[in-house]
N, C-alpha and C positions, 0 to 999 in steps of 0.2 A: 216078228216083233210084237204082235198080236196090236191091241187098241187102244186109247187113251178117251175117258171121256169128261167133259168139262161139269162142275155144278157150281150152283152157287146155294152156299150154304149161310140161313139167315142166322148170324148170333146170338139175337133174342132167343133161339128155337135150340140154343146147346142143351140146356137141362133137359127139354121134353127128348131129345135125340140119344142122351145120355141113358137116358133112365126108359124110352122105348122098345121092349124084348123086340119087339116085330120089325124097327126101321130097319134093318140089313136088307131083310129080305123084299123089304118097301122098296129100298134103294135097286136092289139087284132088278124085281122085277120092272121099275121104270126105266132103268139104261136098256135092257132087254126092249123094251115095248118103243124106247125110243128109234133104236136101230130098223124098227119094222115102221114105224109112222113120222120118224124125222121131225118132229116138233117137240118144242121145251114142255119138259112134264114139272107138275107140282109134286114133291113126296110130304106126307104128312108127317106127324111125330106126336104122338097122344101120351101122356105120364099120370098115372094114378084119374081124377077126376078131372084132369085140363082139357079142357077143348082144342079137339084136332087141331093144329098149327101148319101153317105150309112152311116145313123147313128147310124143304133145300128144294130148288129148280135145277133137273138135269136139263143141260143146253145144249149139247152137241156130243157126238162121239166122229172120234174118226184113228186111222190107223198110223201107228205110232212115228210111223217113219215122216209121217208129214207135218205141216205145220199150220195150224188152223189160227185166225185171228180173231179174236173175240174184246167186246166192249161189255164190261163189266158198271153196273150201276142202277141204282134205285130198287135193287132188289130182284133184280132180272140181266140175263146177259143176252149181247146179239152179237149174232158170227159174221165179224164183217166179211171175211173168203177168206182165199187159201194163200200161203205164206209161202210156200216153195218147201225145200226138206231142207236146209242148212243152217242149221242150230247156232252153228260161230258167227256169224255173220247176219248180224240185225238189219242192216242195210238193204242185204239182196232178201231178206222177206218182206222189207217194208217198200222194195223196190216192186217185188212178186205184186202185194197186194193193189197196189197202184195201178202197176200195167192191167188186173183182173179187172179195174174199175173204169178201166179208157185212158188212166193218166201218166207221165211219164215223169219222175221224180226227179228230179236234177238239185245238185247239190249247191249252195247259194253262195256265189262269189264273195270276196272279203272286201 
C-alpha cells in the first residue's frame, strides 16, 4: 500500500508555492528527511523577490494501512497516536486512540 504523509500547508503561502520552480523537490526532500529524523519539518516556498515563507510543515508519515491521529491548528499539527487500521468505523479508532493513552471510552447513557 506504500505511505501516507500528513502536511500542513499555510494558505497565505499558496502564491509563493504556486509560482516556486523548486517547492516539489523541497517538499520531497523533507518527507524523505522526515522518515529518517521523525520530527515536523518547515518547507519554504520563495517567488520572484519574496522572502523565503514557511509554507507547509510536514508532520508525520506513516504506512497506509494504518491510521494515524493528528490535531491540526495554529499553524502546526501533533500526532496525538495511533488509530487502529479500520477506516469504516470512527469509533473503534477513536476507541484505539484512548486505550493508547490509559483510557477506556465508554459510550454515554441517555
Amino acid at each position: 500500500m506504500g505511505y501516507n504523509t500528513t502536511v500542513v500547508v499555510m494558505n497565505d503561502a499558496l502564491e509563493n508555492i504556486k509560482n516556486d520552480p523548486n517547492f516539489g523537490e523541497k517538499l520531497v526532500a523533507a518527507i524523505n528527511h522526515l522518515q529518517i529524523d521523525n520530527k515536523p519539518i518547515d518547507v519554504s516556498a520563495t517567488y520572484g523577490n519574496s522572502v523565503n515563507v514557511n509554507a507547509v510543515t510536514v508532520i508525520e508519515s506513516h504506512h497506509a494501512d494504518d491510521f494515524i491521529v493528528v490535531a491540526i491548528g495554529g499553524n502546526y499539527g501533533e500526532v496525538l497516536g495511533y488509530g487502529g487500521t479500520d477506516s469504516d468505523n470512527k469509533e473503534e479508532i477513536l476507541k484505539t486512540l484512548a486505550n493508547s493513552m490509559g483510557y477506556r471510552l465508554v459510550k454515554r447513557g441517555k
